[in-house]
Backbone of each chain as ProteinMPNN parsed JSONL, in Angstrom:
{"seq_chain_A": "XXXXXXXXXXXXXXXXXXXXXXXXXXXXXXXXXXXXXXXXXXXXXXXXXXXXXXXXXXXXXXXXXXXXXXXXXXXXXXXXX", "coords_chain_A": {"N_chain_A": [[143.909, 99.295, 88.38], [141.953, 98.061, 86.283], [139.203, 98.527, 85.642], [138.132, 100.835, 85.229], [139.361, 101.62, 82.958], [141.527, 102.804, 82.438], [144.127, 102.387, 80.5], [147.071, 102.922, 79.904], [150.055, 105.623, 80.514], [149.361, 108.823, 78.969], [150.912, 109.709, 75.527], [153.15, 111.835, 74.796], [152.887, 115.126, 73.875], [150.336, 114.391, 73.454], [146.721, 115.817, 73.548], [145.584, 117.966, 76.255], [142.617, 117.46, 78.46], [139.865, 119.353, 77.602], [139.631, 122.521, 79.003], [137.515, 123.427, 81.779], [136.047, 121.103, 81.592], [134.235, 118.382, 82.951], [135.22, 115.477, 83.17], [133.779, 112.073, 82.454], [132.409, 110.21, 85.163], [131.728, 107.562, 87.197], [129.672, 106.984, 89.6], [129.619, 106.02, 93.056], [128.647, 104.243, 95.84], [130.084, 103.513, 99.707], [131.025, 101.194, 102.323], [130.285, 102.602, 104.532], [127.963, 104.359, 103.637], [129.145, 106.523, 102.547], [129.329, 109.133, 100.041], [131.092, 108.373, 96.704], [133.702, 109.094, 94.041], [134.591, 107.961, 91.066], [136.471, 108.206, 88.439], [136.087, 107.433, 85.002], [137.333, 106.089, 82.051], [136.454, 105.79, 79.18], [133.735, 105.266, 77.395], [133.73, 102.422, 77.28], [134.743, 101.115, 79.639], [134.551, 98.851, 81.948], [133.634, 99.432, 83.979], [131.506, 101.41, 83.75], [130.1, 100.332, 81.535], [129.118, 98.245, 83.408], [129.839, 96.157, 83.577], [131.839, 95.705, 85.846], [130.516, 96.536, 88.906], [131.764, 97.389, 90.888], [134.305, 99.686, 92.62], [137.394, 100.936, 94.298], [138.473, 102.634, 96.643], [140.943, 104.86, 98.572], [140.277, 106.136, 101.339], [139.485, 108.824, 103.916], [139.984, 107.628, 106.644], [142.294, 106.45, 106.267], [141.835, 103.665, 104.86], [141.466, 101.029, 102.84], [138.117, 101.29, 100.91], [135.176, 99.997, 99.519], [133.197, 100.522, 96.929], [130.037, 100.532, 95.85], [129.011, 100.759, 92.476], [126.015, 103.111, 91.61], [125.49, 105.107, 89.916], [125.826, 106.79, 86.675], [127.769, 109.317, 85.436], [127.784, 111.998, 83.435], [130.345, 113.353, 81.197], [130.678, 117.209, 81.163], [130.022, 120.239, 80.33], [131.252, 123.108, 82.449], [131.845, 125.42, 82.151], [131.72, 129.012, 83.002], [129.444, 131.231, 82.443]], "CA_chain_A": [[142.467, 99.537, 88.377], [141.915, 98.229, 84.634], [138.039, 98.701, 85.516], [138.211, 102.48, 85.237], [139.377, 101.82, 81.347], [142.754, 103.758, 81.575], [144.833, 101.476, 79.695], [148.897, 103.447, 79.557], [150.076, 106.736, 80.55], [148.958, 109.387, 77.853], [152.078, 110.052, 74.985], [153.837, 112.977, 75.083], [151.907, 115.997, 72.887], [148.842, 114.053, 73.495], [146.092, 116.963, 74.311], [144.839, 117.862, 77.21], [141.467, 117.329, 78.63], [139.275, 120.977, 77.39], [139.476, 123.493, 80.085], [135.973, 123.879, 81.664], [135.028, 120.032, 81.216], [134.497, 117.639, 83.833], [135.183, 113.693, 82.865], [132.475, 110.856, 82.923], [132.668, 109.25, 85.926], [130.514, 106.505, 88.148], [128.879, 107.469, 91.219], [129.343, 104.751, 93.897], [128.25, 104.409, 97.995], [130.829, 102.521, 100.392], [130.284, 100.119, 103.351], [129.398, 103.635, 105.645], [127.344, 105.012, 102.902], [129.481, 108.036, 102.104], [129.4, 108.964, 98.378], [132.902, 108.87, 95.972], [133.013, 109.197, 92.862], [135.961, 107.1, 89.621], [137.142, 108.872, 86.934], [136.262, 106.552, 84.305], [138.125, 106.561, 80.37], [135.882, 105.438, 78.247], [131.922, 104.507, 77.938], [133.915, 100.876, 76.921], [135.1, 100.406, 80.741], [133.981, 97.894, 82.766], [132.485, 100.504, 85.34], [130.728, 102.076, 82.841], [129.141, 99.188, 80.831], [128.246, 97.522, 84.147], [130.769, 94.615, 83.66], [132.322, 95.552, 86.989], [129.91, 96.981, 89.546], [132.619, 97.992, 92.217], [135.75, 100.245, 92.618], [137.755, 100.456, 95.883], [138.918, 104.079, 97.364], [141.61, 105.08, 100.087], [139.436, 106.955, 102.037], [140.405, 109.649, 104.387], [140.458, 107.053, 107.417], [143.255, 105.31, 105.601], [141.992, 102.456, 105.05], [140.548, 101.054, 102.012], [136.541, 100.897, 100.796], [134.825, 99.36, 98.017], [132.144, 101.234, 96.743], [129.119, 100.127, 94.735], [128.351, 102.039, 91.861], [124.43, 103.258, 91.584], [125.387, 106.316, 89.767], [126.925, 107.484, 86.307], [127.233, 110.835, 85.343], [128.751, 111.919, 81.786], [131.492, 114.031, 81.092], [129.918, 117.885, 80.802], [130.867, 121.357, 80.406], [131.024, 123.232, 83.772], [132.197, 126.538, 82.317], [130.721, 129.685, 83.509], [128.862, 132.294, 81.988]], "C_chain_A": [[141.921, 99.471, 86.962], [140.453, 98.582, 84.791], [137.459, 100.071, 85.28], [138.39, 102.533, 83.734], [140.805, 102.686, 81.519], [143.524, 102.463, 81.112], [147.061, 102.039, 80.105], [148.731, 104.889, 80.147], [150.315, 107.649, 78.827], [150.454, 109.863, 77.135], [152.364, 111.076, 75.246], [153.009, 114.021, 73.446], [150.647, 115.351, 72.707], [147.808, 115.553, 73.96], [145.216, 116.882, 74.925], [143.534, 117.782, 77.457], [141.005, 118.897, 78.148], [139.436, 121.119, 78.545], [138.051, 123.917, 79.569], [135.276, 122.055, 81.792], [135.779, 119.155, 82.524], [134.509, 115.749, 82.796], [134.335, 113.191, 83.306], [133.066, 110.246, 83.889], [131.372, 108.506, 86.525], [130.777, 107.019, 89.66], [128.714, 106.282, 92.3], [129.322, 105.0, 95.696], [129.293, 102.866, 98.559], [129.763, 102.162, 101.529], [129.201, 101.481, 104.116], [128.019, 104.355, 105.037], [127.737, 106.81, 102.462], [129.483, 107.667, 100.57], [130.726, 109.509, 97.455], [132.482, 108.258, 94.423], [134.759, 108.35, 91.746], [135.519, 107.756, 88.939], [136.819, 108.127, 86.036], [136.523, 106.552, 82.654], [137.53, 106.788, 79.407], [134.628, 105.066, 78.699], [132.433, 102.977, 77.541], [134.213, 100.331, 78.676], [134.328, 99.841, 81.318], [132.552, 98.534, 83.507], [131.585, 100.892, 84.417], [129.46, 101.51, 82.079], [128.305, 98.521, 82.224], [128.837, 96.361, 84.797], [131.362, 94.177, 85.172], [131.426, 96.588, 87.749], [130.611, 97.669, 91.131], [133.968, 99.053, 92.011], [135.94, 100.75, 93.99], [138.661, 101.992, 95.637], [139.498, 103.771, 98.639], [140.662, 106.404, 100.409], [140.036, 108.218, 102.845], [140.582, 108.808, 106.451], [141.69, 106.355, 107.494], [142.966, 104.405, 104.838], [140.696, 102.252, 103.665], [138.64, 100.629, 101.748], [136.217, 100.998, 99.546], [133.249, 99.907, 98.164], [131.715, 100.757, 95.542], [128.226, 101.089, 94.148], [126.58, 102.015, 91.922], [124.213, 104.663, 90.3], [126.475, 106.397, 87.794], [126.562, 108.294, 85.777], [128.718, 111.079, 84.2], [129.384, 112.813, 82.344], [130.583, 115.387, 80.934], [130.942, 119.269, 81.121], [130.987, 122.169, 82.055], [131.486, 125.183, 83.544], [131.142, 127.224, 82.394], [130.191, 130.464, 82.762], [129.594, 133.997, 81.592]], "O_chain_A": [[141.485, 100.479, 86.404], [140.189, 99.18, 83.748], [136.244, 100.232, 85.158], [137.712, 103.358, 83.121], [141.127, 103.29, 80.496], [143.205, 101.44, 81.718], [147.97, 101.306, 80.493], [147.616, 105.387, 80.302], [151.051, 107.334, 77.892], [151.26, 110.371, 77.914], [151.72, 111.499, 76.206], [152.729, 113.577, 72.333], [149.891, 115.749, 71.822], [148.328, 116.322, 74.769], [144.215, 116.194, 74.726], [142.957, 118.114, 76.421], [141.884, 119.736, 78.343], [139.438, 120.153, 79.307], [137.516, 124.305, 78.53], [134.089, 121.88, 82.068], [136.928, 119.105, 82.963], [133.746, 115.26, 81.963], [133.881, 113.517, 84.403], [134.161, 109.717, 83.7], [130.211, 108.859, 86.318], [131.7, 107.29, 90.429], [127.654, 105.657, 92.335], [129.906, 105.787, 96.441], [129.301, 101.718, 98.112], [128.584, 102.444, 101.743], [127.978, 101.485, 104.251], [127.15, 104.83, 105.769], [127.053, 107.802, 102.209], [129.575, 106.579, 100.0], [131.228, 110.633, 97.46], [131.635, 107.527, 93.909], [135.905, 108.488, 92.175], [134.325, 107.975, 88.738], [137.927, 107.593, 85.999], [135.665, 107.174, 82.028], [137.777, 107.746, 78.674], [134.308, 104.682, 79.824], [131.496, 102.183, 77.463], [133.896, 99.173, 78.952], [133.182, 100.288, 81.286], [131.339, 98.34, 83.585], [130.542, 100.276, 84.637], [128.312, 101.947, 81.992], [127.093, 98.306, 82.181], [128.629, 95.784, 85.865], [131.431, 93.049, 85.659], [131.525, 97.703, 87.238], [130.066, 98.218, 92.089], [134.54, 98.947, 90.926], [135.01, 100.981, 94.762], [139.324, 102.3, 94.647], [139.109, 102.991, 99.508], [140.481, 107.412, 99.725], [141.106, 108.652, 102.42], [141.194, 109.41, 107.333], [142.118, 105.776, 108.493], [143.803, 104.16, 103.97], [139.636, 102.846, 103.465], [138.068, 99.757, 102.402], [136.672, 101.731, 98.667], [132.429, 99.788, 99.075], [132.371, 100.55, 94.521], [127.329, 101.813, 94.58], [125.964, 100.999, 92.245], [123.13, 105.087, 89.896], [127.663, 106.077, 87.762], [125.381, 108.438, 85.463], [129.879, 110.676, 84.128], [129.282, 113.184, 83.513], [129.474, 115.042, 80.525], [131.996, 119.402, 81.744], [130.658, 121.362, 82.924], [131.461, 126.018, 84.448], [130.002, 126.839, 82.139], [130.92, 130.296, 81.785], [128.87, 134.895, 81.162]]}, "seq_chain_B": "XXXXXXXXXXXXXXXXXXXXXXXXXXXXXXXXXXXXXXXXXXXXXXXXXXXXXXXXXXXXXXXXXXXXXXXXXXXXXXXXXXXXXXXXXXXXXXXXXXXXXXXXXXXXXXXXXXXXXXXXXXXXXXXXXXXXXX", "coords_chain_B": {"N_chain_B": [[92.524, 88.866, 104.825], [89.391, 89.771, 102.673], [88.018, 89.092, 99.431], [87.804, 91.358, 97.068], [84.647, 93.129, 97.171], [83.145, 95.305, 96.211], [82.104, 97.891, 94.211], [82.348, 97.453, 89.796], [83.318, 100.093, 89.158], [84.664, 101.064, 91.225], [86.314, 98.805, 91.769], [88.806, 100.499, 89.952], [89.155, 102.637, 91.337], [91.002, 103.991, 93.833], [90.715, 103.732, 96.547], [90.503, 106.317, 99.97], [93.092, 106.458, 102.335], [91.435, 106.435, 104.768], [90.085, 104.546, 104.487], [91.596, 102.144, 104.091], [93.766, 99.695, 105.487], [96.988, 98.675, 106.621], [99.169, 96.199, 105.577], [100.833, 93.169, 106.493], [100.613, 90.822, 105.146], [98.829, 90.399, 102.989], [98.537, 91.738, 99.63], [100.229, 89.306, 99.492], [102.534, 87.809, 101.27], [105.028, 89.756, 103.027], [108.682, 90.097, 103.868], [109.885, 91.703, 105.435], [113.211, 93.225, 106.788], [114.1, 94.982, 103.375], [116.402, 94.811, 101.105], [118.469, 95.502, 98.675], [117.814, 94.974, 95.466], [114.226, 93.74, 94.047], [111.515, 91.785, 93.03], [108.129, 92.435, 93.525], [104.411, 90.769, 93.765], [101.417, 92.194, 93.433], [99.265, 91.268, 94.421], [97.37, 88.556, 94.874], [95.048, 86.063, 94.794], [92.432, 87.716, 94.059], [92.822, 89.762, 95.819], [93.488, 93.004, 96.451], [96.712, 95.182, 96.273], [96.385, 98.582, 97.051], [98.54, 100.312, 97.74], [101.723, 101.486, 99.143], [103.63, 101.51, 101.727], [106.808, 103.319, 102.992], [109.368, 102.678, 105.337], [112.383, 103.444, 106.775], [114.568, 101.036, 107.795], [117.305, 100.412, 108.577], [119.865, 102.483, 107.976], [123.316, 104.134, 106.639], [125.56, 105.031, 108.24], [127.227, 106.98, 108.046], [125.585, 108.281, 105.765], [124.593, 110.916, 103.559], [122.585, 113.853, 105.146], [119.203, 115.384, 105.819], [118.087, 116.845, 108.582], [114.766, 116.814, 108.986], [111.488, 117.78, 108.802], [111.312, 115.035, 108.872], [113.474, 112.602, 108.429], [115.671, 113.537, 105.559], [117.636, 112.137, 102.622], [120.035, 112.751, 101.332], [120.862, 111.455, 98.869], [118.668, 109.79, 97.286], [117.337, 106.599, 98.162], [115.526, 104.633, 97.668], [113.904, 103.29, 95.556], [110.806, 102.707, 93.242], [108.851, 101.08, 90.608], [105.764, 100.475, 89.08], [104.452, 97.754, 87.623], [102.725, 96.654, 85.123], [99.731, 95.062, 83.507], [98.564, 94.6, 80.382], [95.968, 94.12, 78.497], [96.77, 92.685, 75.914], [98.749, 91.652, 77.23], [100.671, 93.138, 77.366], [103.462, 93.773, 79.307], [104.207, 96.8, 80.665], [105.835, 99.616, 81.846], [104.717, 101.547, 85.173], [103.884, 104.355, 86.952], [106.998, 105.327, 88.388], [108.486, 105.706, 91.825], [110.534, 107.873, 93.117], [112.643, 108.427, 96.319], [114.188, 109.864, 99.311], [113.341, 110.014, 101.509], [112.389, 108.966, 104.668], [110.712, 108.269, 105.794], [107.372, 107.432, 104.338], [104.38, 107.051, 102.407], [102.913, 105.451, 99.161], [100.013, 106.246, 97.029], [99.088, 103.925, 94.594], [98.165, 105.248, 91.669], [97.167, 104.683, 89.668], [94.711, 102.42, 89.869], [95.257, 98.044, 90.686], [98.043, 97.496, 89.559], [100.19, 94.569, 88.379], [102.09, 93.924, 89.638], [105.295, 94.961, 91.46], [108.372, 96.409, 91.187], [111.49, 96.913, 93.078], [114.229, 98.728, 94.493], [116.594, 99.338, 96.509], [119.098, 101.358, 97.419], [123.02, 100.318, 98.492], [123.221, 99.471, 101.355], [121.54, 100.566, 103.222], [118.058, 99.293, 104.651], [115.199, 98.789, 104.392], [111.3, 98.597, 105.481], [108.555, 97.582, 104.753], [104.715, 98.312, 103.822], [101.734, 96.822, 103.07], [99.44, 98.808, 101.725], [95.767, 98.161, 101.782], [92.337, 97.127, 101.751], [90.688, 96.731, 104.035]], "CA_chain_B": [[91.961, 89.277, 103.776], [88.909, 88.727, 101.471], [88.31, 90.117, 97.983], [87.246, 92.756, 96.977], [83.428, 93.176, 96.811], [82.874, 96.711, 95.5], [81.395, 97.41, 92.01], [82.881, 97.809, 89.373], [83.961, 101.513, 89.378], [85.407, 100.645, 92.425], [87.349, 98.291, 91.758], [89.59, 100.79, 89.419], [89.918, 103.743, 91.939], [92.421, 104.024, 94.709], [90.496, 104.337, 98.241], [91.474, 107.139, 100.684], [93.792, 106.087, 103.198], [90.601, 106.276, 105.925], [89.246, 102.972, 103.872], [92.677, 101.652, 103.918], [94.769, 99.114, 106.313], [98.672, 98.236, 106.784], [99.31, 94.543, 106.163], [102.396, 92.252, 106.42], [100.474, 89.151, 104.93], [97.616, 90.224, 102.153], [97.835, 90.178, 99.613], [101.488, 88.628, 99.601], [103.27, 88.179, 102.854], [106.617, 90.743, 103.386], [109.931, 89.254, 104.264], [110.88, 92.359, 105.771], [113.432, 94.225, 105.801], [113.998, 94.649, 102.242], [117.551, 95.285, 100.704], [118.514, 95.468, 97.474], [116.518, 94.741, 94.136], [113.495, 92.507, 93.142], [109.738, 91.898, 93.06], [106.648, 92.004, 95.077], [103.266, 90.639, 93.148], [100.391, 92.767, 94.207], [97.761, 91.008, 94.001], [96.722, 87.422, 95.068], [93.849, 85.277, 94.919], [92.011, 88.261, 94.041], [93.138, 90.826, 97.019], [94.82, 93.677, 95.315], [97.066, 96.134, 97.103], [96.168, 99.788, 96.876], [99.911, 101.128, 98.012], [102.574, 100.833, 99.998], [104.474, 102.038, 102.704], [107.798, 102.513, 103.442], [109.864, 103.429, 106.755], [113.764, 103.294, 106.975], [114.739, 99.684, 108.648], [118.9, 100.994, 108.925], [120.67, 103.809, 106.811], [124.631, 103.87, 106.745], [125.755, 105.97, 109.314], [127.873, 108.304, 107.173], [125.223, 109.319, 104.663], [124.52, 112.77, 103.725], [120.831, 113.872, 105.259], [118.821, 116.554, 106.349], [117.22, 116.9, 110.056], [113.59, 118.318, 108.976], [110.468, 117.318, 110.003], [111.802, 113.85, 109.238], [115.012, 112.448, 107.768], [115.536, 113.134, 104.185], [118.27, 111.81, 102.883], [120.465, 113.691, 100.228], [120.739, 110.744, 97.631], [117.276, 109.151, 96.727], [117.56, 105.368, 98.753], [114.377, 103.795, 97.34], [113.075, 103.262, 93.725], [110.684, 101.079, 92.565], [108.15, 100.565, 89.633], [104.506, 99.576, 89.222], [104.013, 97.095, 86.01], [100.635, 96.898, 84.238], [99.953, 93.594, 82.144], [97.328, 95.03, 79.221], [94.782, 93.024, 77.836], [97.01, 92.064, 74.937], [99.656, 90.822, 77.856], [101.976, 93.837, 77.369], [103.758, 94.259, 80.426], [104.54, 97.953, 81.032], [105.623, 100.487, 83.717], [103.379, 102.882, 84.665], [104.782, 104.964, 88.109], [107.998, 105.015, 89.256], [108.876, 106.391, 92.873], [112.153, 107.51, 93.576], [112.325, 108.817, 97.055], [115.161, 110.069, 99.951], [112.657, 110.248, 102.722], [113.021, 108.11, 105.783], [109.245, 107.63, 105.763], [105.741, 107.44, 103.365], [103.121, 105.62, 101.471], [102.763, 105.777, 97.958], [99.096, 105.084, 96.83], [99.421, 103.688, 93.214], [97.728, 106.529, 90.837], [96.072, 103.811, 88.727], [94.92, 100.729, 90.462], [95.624, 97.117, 90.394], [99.098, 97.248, 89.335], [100.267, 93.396, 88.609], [104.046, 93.37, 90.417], [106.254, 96.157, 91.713], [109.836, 96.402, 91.337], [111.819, 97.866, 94.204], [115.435, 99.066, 94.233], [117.195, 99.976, 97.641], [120.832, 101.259, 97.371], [123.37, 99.308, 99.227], [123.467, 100.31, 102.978], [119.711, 100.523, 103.499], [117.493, 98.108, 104.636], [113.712, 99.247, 104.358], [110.601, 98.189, 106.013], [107.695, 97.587, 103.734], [104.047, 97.731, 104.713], [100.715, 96.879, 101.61], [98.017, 99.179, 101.874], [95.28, 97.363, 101.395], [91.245, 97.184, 102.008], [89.675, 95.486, 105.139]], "C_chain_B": [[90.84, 89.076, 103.355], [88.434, 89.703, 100.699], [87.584, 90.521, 97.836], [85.382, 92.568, 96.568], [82.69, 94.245, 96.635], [82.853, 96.56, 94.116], [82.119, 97.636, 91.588], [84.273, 99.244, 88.89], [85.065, 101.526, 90.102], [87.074, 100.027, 92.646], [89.124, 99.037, 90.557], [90.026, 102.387, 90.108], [90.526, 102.94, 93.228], [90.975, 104.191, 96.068], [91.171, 105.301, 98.762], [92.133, 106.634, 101.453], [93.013, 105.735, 104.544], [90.086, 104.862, 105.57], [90.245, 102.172, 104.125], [93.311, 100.947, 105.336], [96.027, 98.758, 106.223], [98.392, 96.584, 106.777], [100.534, 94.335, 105.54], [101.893, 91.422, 106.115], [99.574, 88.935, 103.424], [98.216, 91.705, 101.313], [99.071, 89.07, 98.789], [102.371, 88.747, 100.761], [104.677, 88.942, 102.281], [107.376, 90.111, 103.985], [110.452, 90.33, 104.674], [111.9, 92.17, 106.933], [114.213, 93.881, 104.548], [115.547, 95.234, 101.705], [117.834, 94.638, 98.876], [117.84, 95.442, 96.434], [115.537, 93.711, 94.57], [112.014, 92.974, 92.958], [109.05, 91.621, 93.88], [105.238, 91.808, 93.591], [102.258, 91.476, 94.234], [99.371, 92.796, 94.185], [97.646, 89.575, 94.468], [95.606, 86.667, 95.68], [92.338, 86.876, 95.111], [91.708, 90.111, 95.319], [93.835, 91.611, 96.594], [95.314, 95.021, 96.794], [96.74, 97.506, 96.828], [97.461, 100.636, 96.637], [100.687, 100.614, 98.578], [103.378, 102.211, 100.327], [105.576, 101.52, 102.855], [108.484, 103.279, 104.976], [111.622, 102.688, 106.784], [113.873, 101.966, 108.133], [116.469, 100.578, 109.867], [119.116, 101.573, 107.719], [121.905, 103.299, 107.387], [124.801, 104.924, 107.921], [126.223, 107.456, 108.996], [126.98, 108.893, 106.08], [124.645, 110.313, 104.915], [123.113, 112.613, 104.119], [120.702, 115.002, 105.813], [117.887, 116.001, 107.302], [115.57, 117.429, 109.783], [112.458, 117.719, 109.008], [110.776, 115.883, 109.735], [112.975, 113.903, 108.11], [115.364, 112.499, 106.285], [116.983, 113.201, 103.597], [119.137, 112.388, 101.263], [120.556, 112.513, 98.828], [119.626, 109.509, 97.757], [117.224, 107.301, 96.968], [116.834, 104.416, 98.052], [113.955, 104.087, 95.869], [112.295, 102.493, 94.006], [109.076, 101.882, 91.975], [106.779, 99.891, 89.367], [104.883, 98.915, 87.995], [102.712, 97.113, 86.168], [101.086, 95.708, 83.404], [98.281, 94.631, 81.523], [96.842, 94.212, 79.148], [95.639, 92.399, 76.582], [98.55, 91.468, 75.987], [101.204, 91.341, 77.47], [102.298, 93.989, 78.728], [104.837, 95.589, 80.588], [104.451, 98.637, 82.339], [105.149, 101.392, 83.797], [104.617, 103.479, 86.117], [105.693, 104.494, 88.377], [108.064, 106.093, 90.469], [110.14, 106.279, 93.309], [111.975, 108.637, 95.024], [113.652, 108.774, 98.395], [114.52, 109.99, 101.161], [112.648, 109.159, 103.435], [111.067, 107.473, 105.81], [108.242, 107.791, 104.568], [105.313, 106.523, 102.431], [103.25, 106.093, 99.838], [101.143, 105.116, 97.386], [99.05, 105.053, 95.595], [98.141, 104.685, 92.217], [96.822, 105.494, 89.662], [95.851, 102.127, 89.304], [94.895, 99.325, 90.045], [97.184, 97.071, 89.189], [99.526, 95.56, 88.961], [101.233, 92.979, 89.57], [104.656, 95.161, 90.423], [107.528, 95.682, 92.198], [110.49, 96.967, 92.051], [113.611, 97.536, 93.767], [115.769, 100.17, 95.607], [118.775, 100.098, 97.636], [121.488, 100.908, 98.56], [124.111, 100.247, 100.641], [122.495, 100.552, 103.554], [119.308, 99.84, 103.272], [116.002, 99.122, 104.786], [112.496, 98.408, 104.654], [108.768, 98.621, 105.132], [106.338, 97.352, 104.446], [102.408, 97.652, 103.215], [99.858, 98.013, 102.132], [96.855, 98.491, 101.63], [93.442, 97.21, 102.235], [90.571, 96.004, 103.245], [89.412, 94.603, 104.75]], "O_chain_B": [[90.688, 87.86, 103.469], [88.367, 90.891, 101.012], [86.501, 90.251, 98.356], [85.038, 91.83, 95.645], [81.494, 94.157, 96.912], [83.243, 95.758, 93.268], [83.031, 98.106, 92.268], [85.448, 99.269, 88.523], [86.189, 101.895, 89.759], [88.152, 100.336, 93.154], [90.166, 98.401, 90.403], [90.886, 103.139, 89.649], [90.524, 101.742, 93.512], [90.449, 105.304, 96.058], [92.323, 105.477, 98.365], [91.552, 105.55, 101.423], [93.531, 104.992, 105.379], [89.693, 104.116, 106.467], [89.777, 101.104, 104.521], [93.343, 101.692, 106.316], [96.064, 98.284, 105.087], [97.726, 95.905, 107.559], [101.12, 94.877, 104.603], [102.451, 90.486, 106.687], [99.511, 87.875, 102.803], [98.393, 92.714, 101.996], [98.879, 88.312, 97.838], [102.867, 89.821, 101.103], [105.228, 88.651, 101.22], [106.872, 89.369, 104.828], [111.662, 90.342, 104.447], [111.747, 91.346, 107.835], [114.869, 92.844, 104.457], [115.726, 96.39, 102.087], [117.446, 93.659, 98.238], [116.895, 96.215, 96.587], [115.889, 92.851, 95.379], [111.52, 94.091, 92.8], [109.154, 90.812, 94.802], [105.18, 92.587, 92.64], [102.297, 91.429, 95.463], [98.557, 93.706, 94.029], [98.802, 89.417, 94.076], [95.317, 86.669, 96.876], [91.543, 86.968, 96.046], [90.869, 91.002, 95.448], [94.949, 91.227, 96.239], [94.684, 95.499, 97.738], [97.014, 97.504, 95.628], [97.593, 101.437, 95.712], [100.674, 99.391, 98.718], [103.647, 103.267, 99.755], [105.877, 100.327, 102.909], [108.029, 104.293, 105.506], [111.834, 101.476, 106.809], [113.271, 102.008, 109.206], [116.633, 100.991, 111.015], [118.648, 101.234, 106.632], [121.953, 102.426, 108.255], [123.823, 105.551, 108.329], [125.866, 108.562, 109.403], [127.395, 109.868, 105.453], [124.218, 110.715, 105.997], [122.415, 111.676, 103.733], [121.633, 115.669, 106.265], [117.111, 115.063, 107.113], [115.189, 118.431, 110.389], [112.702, 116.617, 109.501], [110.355, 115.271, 110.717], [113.297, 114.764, 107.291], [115.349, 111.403, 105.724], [117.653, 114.176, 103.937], [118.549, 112.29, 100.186], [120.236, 112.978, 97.735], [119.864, 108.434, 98.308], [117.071, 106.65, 95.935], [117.395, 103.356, 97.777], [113.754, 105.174, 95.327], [112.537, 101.587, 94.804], [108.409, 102.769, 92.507], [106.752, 98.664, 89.462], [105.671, 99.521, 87.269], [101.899, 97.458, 87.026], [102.151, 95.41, 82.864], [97.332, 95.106, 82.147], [97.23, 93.251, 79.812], [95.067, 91.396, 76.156], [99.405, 90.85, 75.352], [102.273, 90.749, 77.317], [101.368, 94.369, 79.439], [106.058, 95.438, 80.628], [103.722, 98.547, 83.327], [104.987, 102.191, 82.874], [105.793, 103.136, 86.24], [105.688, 103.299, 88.674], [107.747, 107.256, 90.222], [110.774, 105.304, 93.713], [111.247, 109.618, 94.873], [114.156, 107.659, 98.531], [115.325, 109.866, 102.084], [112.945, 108.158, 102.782], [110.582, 106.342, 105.84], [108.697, 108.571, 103.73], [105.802, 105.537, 101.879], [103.741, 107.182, 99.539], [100.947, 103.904, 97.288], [98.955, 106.181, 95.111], [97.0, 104.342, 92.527], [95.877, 105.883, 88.976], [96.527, 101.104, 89.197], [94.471, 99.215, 88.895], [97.109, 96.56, 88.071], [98.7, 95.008, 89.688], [101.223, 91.918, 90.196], [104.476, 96.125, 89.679], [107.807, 94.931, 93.132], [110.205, 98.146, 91.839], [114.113, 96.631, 93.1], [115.392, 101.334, 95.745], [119.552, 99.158, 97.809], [120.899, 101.05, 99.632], [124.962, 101.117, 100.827], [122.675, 100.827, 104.741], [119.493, 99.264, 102.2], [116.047, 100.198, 105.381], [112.542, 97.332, 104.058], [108.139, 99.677, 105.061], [106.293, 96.567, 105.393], [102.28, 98.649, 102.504], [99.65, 97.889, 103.339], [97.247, 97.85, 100.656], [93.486, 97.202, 103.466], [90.155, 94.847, 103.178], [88.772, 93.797, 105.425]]}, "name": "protein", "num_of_chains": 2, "seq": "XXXXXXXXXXXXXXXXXXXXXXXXXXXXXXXXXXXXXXXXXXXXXXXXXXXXXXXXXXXXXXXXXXXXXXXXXXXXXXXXXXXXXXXXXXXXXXXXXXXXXXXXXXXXXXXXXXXXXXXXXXXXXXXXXXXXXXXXXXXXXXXXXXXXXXXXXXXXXXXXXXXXXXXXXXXXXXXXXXXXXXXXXXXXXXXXXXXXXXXXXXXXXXXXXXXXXXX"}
């Protein structure tokens, strides 16, 4: 799924995402119109820039669906108060 | 159609909706239903549209919505954009309408618009109707 931007699995003592923060991802609607959401790496990925306007989800029917983004939504804090 | 023959004044407010008719032809015919992006001109040969209506053609089956006095639909289906051409032939956007609702009109808040941009996310087809003066 190079369109997502992960490139390798992360080295070893690499550090973790902050606790509390959600990752940028793209907001996309399949054929039925349910809404799923990609993880995406970088603001350089495909999804992100625009370059690639799709990413494809196993659903919970099985069976795969390609969902067109409409949506992206940054990375943000989420901790509580 | 035929054009407008109200004075001046006139010709830069909005009518109420009691002055107002539904057309599929004036004053650019509709190809509905409407899916995906583009443009509508709203205006020809001097017939300008006032507004527009819209009404759900098909939704997806699976998207999220609420039952209440009509269907509104948890992520916002419909966009779209008046432009304005200025006198110096800037073309700017004046209203945008973003909207989840299965039905309504929008009557443009400053009239004669030149073109409106529409944006239907993919799984909805929408049924377009001009407002537009006797």
């Amino acid at each position: 799924m190079p369109e997502r931007g992960w490139v390798t699995p992360a080295l070893p003592g690499t550090y973790v995402y902050p606790r509390g923060w959600t990752p940028r991802r793209v907001v996309g609607l399949d054929d039925r119109g349910k809404v799923y959401e990609a993880v995406v790496a970088t603001t350089a990925a495909p999804l992100w820039t625009g370059a690639s306007t799709t990413f494809t989800i196993n659903a919970t029917d099985e069976l795969s669906h390609t969902c067109t983004v409409f949506k992206r939504r940054a990375e943000r804090n989420k901790l509580k108060p | 159609m035929s054009p407008i023959t109200a004075g001046v004044i006139d010709l830069f407010s909005v009518p109420p909706p009691d002055q107002l008719v539904k057309s599929l032809v004036s004053p650019i015919a509709l190809a509905n239903p409407y899916s995906g992006s583009g443009n509508l001109a709203t205006h020809a040969g001097g017939v300008y549209a006032f507004g527009l209506h819209w009404a759900i053609n098909t939704a997806p089956a699976e998207a999220s919505r609420s039952a209440r006095s009509l269907l509104i639909y948890a992520e916002p289906f419909l966009s779209f954009s008046l432009h304005y051409v200025l006198a110096d032939a800037s073309d700017f956007i004046g209203d945008t309408v973003l909207s989840g609702y299965a039905e309504g009109f929008y009557l443009f808040q400053v009239a004669k618009p030149d073109s409106l941009a529409y944006n239907i996310l993919p799984g909805w087809t929408v049924h377009f109707d001009w407002l537009v003066q006797p």
